[in-house]
C-alpha positions in Angstrom: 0.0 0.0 0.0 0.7 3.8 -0.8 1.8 5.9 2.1 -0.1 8.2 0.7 -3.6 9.2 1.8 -6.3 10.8 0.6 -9.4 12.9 2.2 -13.0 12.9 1.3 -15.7 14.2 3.4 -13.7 13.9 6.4 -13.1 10.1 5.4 -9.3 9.3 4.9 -8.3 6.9 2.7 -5.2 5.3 1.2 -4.3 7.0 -2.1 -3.5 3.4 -3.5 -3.9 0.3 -2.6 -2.0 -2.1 -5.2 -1.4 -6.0 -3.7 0.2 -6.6 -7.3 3.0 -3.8 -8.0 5.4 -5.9 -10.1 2.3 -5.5 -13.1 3.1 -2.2 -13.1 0.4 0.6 -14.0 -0.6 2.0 -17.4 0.5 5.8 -16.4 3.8 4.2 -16.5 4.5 4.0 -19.8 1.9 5.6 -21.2 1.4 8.8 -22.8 -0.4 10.7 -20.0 -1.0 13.9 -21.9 -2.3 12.3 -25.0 -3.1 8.9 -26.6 -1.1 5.7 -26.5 2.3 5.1 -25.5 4.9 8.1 -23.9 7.4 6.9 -26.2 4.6 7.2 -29.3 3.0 10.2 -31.3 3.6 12.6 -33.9 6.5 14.9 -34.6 7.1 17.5 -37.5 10.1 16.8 -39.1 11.6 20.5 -40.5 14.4 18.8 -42.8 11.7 16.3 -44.8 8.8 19.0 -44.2 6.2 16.5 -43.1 4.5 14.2 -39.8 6.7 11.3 -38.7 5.5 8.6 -36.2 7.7 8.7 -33.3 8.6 5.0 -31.4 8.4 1.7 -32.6 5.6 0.1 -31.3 3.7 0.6 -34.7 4.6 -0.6 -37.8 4.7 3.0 -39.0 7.2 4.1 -36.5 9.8 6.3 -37.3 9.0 7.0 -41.2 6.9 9.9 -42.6 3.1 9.8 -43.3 3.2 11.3 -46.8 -0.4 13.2 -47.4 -0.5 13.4 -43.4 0.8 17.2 -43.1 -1.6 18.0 -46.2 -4.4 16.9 -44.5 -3.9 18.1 -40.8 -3.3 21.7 -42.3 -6.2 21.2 -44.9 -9.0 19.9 -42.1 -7.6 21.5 -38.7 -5.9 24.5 -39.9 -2.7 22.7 -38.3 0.2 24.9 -37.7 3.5 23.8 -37.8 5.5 26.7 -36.2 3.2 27.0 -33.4 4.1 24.4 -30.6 1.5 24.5 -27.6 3.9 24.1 -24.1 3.0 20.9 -22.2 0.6 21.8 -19.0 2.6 20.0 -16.2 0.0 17.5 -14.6 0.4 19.2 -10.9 -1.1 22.5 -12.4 -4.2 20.6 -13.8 -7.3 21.3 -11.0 -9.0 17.9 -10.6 -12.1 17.9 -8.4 -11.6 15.4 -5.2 -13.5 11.8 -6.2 -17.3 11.1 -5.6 -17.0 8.4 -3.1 -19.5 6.1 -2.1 -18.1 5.5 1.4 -20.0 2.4 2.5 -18.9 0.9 -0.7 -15.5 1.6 0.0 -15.7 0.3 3.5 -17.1 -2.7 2.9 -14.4 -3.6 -0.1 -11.8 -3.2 2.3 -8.5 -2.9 1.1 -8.2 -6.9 0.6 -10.7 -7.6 -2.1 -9.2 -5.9 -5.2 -5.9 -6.4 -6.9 -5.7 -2.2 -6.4 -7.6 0.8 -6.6 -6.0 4.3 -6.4 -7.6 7.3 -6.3 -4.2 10.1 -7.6 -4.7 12.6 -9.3 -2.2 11.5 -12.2 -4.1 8.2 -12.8 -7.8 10.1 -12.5 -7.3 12.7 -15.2 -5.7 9.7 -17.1 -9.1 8.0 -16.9 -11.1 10.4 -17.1 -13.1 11.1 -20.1 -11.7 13.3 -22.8 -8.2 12.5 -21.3 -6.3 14.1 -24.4 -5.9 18.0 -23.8 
């Protein structure tokens, strides 16, 4: 279990409770401002002028999408010399959970592989999770 805790409606909590840590968690190793894997996305490339897949988990990875850069500019009025800063995830404001504290109570902290309630892995979940 998590040291750290977490307060809701004068109820305090463990943060997270994992009994299986070795599986690791998804906000690990993936993209946590975006979709699919951190090491994954798209990058303009200045020199060839056009999108390249970044990683190597796709089959795509690491070559150019020709037509790709056409179209974002074409359909989303895509920008290439503007580059939007990355919001660090501490500054985002995240509402404290809903809980349903008898729920909670009666799971226990025995009866789950783990639940966490951080703020990282909430705004990962949530809906719309892509900026």
């Amino acid at each position: 279990m998590s040291d750290e805790k977490i307060k809701v409606d004068d109820k305090v909590y463990p943060e997270v409770v994992d009994h299986h840590k070795a599986k690791g968690v998804k906000t690990d190793y993936y993209n946590l401002q975006g979709w699919g894997f951190a090491d994954s996305g798209f990058k303009y490339d200045k020199k060839e002028k056009g999108i390249r897949i970044t990683g190597n988990r796709y089959m795509f990875g690491g070559q150019i999408l020709p037509g790709f850069l056409p179209f974002l500019q074409t359909s989303l009025s895509l920008d290439v010399e503007h580059e939007a800063p990355k919001v660090p995830l501490s500054e985002f404001q995240v509402t404290p959970p809903t809980l349903n504290h008898a729920f909670i109570e009666e799971l226990g902290d025995q009866n789950f592989s783990r639940r966490s309630f951080s703020q990282v892995e909430r705004i990962h979940h949530s809906h719309g999770q892509t900026f």
